[in-house]
N, CA, C and O of each residue as an XYZ file, in Angstrom:
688
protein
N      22.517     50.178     24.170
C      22.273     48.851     23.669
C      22.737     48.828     22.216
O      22.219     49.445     21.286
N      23.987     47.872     22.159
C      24.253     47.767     20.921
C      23.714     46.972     19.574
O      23.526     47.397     18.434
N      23.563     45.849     20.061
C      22.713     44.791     19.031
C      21.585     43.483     20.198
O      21.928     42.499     20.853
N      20.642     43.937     20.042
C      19.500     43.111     20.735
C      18.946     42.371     19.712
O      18.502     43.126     18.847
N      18.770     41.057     19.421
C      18.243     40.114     18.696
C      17.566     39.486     19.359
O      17.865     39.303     20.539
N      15.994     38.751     18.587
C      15.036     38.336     19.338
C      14.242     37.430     18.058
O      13.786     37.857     16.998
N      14.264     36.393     18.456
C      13.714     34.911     17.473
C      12.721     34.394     18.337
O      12.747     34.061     19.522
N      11.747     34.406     17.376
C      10.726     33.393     17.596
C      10.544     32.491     16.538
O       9.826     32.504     15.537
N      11.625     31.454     17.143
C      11.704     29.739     16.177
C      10.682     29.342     15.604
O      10.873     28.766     14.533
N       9.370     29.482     16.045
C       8.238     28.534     15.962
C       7.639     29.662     14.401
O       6.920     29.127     13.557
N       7.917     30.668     14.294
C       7.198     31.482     13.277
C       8.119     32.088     11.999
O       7.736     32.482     10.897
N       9.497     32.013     12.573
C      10.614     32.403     11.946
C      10.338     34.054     11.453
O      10.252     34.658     10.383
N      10.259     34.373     12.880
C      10.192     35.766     13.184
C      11.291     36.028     14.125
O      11.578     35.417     15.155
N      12.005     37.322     13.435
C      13.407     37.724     13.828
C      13.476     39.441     14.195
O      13.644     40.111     13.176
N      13.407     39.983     15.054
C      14.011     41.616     15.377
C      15.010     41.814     16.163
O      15.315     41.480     17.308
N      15.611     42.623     15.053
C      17.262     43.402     15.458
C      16.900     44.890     15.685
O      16.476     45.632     14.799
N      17.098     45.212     16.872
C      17.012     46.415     17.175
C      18.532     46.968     17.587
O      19.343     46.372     18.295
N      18.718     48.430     16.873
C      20.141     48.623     17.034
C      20.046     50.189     17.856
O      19.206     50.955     17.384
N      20.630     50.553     18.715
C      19.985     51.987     19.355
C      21.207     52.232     19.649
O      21.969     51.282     19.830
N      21.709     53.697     19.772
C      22.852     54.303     20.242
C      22.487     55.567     21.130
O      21.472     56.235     20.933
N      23.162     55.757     21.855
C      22.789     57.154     22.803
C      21.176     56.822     23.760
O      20.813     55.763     24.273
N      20.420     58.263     23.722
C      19.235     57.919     24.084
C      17.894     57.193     23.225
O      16.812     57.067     23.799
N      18.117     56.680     21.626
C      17.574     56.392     21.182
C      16.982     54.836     21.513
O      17.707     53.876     21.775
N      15.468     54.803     21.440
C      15.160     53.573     21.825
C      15.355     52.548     20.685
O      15.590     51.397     21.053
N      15.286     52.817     19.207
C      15.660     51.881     18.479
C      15.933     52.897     16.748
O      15.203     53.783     16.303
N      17.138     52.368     16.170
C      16.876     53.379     15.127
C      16.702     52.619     13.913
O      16.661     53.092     12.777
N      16.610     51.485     14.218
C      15.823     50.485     12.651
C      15.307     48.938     13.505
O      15.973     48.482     14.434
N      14.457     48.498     13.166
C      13.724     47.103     13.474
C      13.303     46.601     11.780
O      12.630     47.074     10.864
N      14.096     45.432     11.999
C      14.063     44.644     10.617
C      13.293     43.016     10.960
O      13.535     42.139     11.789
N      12.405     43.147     10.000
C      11.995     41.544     10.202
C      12.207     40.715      9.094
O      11.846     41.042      7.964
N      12.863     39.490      9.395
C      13.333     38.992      8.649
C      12.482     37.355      8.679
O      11.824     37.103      9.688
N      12.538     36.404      7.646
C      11.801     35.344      7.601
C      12.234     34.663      6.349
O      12.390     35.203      5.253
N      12.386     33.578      6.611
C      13.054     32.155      5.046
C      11.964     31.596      4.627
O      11.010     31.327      5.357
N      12.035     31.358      3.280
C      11.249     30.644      2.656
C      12.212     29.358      1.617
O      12.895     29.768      0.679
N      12.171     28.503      1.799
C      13.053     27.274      1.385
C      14.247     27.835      1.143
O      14.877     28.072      0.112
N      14.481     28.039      2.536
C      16.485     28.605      2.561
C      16.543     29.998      2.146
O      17.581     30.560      2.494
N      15.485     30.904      1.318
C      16.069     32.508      1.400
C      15.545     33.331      2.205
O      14.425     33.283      2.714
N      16.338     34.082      2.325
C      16.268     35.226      3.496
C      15.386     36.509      2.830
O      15.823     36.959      1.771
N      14.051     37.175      3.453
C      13.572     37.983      2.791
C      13.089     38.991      4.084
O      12.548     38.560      5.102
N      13.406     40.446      3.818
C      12.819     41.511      4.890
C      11.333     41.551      4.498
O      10.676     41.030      3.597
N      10.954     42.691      5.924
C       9.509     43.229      5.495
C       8.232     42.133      5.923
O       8.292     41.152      6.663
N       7.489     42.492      5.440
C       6.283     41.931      5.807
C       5.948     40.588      5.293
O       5.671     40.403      4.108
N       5.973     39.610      6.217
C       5.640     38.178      4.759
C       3.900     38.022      4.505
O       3.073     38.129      5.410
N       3.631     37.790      3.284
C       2.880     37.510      2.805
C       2.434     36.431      2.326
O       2.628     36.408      1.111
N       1.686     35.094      2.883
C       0.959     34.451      2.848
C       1.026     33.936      1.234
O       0.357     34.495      0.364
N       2.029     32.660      0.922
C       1.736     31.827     -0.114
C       0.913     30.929     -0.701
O       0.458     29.876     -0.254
N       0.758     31.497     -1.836
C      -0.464     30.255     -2.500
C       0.367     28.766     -2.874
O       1.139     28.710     -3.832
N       0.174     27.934     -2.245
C       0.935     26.355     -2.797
C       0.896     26.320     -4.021
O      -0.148     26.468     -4.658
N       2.324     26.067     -4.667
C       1.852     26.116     -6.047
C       1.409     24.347     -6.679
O       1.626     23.324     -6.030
N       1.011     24.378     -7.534
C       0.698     23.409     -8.497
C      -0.152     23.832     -9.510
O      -1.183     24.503     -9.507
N       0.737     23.104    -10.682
C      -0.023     23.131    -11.802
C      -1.714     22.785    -12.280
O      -2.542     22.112    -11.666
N      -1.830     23.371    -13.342
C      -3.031     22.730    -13.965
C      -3.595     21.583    -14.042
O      -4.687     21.202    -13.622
N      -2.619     20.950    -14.718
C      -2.277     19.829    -14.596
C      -2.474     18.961    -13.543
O      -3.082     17.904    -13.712
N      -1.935     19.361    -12.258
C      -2.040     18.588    -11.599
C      -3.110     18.499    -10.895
O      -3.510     17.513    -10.277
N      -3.756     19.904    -11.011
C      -5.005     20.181    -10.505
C      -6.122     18.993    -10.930
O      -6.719     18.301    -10.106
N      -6.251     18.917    -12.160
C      -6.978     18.353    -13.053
C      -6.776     16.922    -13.259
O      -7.561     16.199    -13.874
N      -5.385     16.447    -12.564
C      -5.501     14.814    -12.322
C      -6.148     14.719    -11.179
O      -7.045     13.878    -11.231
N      -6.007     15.439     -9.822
C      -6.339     15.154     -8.767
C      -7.516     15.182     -8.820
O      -8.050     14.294     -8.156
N      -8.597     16.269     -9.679
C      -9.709     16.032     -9.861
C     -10.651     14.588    -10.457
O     -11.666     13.948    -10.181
N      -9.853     14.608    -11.158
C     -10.464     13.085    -12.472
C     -10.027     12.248    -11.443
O     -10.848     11.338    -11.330
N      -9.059     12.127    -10.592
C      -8.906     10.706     -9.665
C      -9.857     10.752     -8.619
O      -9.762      9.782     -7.868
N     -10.888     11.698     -8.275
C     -11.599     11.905     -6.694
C     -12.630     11.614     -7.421
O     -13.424     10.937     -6.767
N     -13.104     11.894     -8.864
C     -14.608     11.777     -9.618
C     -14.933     10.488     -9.599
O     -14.119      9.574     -9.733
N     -16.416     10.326     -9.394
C     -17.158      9.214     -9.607
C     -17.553      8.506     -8.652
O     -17.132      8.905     -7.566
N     -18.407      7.316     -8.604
C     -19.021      6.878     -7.517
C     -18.435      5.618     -6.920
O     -18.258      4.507     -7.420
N     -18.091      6.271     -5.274
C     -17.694      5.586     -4.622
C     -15.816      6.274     -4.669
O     -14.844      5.534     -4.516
N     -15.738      7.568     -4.875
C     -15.013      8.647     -4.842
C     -15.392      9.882     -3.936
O     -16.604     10.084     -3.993
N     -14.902     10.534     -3.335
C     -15.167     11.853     -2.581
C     -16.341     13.128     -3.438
O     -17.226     13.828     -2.945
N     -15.918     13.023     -4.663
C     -16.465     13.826     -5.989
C     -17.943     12.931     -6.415
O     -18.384     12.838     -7.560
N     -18.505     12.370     -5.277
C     -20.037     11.646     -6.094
C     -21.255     12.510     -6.185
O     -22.370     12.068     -5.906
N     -21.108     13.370     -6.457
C     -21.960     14.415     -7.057
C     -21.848     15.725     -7.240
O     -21.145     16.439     -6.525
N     -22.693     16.229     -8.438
C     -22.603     17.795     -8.703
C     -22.171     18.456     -7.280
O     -21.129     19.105     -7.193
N     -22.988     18.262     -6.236
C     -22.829     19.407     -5.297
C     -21.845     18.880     -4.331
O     -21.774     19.407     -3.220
N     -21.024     17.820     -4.670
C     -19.889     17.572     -3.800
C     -18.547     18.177     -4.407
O     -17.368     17.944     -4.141
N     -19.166     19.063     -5.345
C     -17.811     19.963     -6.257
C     -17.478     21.129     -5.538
O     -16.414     21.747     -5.580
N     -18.682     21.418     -4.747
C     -18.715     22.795     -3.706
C     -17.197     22.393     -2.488
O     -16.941     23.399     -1.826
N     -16.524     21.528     -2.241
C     -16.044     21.449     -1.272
C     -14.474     21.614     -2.479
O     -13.616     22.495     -2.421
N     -14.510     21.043     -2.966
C     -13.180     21.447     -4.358
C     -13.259     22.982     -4.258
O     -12.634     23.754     -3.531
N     -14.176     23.201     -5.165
C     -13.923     25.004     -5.183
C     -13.843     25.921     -3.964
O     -13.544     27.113     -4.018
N     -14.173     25.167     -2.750
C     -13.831     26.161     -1.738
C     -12.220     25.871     -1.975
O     -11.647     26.713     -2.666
N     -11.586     24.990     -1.576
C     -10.045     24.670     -1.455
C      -9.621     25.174     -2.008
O      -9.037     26.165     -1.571
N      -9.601     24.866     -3.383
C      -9.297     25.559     -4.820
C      -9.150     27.549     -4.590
O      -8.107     28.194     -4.696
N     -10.116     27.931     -4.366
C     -10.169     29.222     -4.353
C      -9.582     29.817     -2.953
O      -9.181     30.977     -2.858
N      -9.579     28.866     -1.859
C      -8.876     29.482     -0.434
C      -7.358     29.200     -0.732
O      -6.388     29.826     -0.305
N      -7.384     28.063     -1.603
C      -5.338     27.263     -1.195
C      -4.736     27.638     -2.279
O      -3.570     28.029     -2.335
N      -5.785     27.498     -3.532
C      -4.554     27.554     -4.748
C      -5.147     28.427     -5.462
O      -5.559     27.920     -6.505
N      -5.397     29.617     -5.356
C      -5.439     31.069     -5.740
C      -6.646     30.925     -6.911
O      -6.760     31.850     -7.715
N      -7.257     30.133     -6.973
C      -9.375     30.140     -7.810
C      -9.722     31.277     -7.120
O      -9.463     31.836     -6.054
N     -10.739     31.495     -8.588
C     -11.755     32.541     -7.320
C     -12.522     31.729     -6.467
O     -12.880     30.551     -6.457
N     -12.668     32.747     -5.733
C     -13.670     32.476     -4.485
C     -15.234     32.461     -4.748
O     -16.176     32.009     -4.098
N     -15.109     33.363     -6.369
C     -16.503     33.456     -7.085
C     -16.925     31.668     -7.191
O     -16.135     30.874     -7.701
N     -18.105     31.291     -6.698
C     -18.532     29.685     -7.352
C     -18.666     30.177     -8.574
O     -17.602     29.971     -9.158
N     -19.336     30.658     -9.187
C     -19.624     31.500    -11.090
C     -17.945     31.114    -11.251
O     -17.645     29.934    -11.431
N     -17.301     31.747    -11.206
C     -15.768     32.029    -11.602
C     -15.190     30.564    -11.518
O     -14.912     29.865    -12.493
N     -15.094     30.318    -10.579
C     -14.326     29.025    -10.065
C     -14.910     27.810    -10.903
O     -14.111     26.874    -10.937
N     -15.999     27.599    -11.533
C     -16.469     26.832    -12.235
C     -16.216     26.946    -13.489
O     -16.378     25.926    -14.160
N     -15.861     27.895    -14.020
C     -15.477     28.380    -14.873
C     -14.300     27.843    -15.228
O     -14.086     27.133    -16.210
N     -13.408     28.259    -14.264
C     -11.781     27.998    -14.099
C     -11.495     26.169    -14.316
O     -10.773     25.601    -15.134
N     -12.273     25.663    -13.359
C     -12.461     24.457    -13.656
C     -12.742     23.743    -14.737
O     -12.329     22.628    -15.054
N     -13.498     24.487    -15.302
C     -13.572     23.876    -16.668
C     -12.514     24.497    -17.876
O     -12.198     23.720    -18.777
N     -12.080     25.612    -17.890
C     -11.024     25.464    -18.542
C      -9.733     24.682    -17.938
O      -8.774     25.425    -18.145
N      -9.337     23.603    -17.337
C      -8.625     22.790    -16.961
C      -8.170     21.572    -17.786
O      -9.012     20.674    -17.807
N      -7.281     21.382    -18.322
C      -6.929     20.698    -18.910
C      -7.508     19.171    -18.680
O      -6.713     18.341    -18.239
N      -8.428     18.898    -18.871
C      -9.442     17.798    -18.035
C     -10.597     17.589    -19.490
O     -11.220     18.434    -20.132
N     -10.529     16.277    -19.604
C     -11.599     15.659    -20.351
C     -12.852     15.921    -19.565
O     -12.716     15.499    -18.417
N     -14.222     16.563    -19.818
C     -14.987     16.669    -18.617
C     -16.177     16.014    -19.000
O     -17.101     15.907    -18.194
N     -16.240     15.630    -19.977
C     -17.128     14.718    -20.531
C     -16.769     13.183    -20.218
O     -17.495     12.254    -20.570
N     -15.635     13.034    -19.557
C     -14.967     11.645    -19.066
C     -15.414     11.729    -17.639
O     -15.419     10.625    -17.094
N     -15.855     12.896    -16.753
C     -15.896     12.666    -15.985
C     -17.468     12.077    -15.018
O     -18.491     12.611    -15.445
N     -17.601     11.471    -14.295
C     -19.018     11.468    -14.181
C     -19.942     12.366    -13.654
O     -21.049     12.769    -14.011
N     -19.284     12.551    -12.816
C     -19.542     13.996    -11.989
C     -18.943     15.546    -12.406
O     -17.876     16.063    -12.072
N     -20.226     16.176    -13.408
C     -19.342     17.771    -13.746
C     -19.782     18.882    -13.024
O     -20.936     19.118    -12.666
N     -18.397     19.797    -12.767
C     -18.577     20.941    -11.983
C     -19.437     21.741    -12.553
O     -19.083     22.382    -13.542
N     -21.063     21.888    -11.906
C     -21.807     23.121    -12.723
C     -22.396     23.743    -11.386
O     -22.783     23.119    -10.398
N     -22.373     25.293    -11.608
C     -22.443     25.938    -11.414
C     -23.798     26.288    -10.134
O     -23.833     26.670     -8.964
N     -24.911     25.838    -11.335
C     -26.263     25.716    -10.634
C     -26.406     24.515     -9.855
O     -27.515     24.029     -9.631
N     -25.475     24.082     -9.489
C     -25.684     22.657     -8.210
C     -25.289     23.259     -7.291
O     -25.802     22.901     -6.231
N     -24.136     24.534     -7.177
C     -23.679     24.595     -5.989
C     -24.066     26.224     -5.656
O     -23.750     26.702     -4.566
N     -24.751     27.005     -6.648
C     -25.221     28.171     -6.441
C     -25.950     28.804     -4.772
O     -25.756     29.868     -4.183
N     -26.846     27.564     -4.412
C     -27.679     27.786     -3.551
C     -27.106     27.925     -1.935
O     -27.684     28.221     -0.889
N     -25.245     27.454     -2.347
C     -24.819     27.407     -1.073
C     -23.801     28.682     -0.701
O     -23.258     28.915      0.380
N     -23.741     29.258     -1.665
C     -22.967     30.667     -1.433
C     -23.166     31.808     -0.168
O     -22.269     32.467      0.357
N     -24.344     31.825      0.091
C     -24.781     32.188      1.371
C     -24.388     31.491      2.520
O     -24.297     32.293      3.450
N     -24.175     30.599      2.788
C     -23.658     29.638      3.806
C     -22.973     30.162      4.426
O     -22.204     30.797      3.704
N     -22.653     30.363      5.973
C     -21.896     30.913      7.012
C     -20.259     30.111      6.376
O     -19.204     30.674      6.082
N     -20.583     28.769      6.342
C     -19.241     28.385      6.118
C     -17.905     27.976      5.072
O     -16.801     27.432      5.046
N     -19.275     28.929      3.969
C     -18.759     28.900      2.826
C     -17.995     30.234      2.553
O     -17.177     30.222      1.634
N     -18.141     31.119      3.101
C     -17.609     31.918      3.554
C     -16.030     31.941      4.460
O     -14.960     32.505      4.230
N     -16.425     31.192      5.378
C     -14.783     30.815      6.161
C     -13.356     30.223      5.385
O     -13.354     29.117      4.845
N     -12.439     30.903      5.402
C     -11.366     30.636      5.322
C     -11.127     28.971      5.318
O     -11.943     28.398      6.039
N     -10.323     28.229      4.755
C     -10.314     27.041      4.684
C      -9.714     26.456      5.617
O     -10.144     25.502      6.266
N      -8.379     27.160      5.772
C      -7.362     27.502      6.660
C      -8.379     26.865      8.429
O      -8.042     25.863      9.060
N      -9.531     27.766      8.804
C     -10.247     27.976      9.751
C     -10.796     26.219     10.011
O     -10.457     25.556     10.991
N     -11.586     25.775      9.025
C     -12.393     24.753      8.725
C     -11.997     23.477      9.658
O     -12.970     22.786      9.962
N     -10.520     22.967     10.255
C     -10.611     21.906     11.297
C     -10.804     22.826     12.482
O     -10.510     22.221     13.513
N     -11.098     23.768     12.653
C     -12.075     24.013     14.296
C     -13.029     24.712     14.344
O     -13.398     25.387     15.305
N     -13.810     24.554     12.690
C     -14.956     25.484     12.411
C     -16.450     24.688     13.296
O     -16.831     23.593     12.883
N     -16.962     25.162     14.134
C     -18.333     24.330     14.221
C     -19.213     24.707     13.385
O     -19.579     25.822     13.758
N     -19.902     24.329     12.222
C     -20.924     24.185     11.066
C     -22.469     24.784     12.324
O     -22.663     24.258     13.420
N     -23.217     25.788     11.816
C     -24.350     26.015     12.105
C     -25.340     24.809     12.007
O     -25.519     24.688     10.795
N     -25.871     24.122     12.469
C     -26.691     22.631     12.914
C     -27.248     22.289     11.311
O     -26.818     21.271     10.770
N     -28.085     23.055     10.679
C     -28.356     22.792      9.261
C     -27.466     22.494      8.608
O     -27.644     21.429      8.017
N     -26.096     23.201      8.349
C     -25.086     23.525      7.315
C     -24.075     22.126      7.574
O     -23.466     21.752      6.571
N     -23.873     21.386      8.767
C     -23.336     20.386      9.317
C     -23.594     19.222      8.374
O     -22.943     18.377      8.988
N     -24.020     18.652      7.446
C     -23.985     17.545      6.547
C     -23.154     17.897      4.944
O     -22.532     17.284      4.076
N     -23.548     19.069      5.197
C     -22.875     19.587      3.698
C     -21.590     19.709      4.153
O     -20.721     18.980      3.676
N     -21.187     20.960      5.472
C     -19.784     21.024      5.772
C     -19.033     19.595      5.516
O     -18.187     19.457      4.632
N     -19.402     18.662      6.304
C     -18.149     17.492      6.317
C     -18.243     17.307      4.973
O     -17.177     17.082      4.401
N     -19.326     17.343      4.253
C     -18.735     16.554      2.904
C     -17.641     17.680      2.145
O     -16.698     17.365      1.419
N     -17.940     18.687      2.428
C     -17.197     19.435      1.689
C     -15.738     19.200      2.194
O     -14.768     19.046      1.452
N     -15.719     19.194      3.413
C     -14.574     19.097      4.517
C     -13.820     17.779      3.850
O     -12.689     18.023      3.429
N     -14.251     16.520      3.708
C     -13.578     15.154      3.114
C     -13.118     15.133      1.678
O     -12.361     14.375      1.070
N     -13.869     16.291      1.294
C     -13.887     16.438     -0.554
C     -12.307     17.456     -0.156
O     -11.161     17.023     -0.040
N     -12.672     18.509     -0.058
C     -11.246     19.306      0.187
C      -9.843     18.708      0.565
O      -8.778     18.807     -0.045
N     -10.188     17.949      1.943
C      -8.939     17.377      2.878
C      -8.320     16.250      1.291
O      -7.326     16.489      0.606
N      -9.212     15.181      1.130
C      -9.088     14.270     -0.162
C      -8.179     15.063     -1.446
O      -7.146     14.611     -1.941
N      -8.928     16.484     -1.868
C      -8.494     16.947     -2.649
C      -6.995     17.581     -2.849
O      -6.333     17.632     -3.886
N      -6.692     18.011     -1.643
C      -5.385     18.212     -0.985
C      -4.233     17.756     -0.989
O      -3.080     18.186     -1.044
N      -4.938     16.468     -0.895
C      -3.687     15.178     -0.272
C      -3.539     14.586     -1.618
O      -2.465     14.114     -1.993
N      -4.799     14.609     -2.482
C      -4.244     14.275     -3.782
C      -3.395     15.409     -4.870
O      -2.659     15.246     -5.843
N      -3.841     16.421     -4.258
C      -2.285     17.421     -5.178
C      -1.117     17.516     -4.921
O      -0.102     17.874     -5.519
N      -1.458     17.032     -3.628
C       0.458     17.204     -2.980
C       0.592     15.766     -3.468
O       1.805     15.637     -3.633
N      -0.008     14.597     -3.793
C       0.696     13.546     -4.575
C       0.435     13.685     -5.713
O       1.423     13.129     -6.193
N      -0.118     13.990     -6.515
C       0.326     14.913     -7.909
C       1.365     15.592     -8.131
O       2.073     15.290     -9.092
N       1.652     16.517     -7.409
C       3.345     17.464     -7.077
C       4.354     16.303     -6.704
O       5.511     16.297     -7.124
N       3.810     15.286     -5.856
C       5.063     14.188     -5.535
C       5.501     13.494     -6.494
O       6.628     12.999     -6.465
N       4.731     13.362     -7.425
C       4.567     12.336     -8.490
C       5.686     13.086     -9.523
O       6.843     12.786     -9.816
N       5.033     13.906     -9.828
C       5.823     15.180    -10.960
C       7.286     15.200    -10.579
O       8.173     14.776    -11.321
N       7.526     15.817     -9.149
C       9.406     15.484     -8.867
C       9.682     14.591     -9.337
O      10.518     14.687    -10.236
N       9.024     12.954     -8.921
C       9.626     11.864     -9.122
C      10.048     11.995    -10.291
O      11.229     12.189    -10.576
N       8.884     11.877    -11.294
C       9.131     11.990    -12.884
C      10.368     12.994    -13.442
O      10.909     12.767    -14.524
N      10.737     14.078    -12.623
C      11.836     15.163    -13.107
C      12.983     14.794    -12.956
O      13.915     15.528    -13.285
């Protein structure tokens, strides 16, 4: 067998196996694109990028009442995202932290990220889960009022960074 190639379209997973004589294969290369380049080896799982910046508009636009962000402990569903999508810690301590060094007036805001509002939920089965996981997570029967809010605060938070990032091209 001289050159056997094998694609799986849906993952942009590629093996070339090249064998001569009795050998069953004498190199397997995996290959995979990321906006048009070609890279071997193992892929590793990207953090979306966006700025500070943009972080910190999307925040100030979700704050306040009759916003996704209407209270201290609706900040818990930000910092999960934050720390699963765009590389925050996963620490709530940390991540609150981070948040507040953000280029963000936070005294403008009505609703501020502190720490001791969302402390009590760190234990949570589903605060724990991957974010990634969260549209086919079923919430433990208690944890089920907090999940969705966190769930609408995140999804909200999301959709407003990728139009923050949309916004920014435009402007470039």
């Amino acid at each position: 067998m001289k050159n056997k190639g094998m694609k799986d379209t849906g993952s942009g997973f590629h093996v070339h196996v090249y064998s001569s004589g009795n050998n069953i294969a004498e190199s397997i290369t995996q290959t995979y694109t990321i906006n048009g380049n070609v890279y071997f080896g193992s892929r590793q799982a990207e953090k979306p990028k966006a700025t500070k910046e943009q972080i910190a508009h999307a925040l100030a636009a979700l704050n306040g009442r009759g916003n996704v962000i209407d209270s201290q402990r609706a900040w818990l569903g930000a910092c999960l995202l934050l720390g699963w999508k765009y590389g925050f810690s996963r620490n709530l301590s940390d991540c609150c932290k981070q948040i507040d060094q953000l280029p963000l007036d936070m005294g403008k805001l009505e609703f501020q990220c502190k720490y001791e509002s969302i402390r009590m939920y760190a234990s949570w089965k589903f605060v724990k889960e991957n974010y990634a996981n969260w549209p086919t997570l079923v919430p433990r029967e208690d944890e089920r009022p907090l999940f969705e809010k966190c769930l609408s605060v995140a999804m909200a938070l999301d959709q407003e960074i990728e139009n923050q990032k949309m916004k920014d091209a435009e402007n470039n």
